[in-house]
N, CA, C and O of each residue as an XYZ file, in Angstrom:
88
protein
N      67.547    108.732     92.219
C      67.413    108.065     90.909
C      68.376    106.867     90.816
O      69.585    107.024     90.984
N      67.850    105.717     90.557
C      68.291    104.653     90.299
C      70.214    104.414     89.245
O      71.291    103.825     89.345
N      69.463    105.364     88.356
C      70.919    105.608     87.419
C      71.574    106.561     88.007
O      72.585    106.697     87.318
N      71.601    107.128     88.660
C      72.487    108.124     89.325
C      73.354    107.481     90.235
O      74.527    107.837     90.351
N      72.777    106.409     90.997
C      73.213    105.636     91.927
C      74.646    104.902     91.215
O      75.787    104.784     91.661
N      74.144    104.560     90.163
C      74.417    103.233     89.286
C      76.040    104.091     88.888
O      77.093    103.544     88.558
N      75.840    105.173     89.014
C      76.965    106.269     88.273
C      77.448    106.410     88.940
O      78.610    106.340     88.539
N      77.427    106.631     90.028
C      77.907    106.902     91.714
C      78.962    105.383     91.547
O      80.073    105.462     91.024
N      78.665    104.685     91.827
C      79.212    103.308     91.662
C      80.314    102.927     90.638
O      81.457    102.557     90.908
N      79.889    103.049     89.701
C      81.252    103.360     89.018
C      82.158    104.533     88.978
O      83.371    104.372     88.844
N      81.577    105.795     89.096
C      82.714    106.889     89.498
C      83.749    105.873     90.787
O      84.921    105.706     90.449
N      83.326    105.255     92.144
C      83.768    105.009     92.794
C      84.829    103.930     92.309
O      85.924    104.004     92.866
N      84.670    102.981     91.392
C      85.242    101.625     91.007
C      86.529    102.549     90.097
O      87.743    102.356     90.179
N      86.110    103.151     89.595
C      87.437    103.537     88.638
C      88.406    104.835     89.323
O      89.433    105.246     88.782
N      87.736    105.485     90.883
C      88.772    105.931     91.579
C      89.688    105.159     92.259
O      90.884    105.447     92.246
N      89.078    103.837     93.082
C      89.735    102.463     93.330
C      91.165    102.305     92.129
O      92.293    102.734     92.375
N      90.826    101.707     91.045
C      91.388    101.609     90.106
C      92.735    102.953     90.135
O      93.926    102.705     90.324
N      92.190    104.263     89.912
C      93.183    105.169     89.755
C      94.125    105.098     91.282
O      95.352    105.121     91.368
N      93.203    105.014     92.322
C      94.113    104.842     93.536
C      95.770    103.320     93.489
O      96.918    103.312     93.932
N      94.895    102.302     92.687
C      96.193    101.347     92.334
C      96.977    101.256     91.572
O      97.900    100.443     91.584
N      96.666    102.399     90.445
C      97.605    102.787     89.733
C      98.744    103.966     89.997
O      99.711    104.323     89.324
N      98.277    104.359     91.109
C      99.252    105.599     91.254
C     100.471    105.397     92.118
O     101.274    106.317     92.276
């Protein structure tokens, strides 16, 4: 599913994010 993908993708962007904050 298209939106699942789409979710996938940002779960990933805001672990990035938590990874440069830590």
């Amino acid at each position: 599913m298209p939106t699942n993908q789409i979710h996938i993708i940002v779960d990933h962007r805001e672990n990035k994010l938590k990874a440069l904050f830590d």
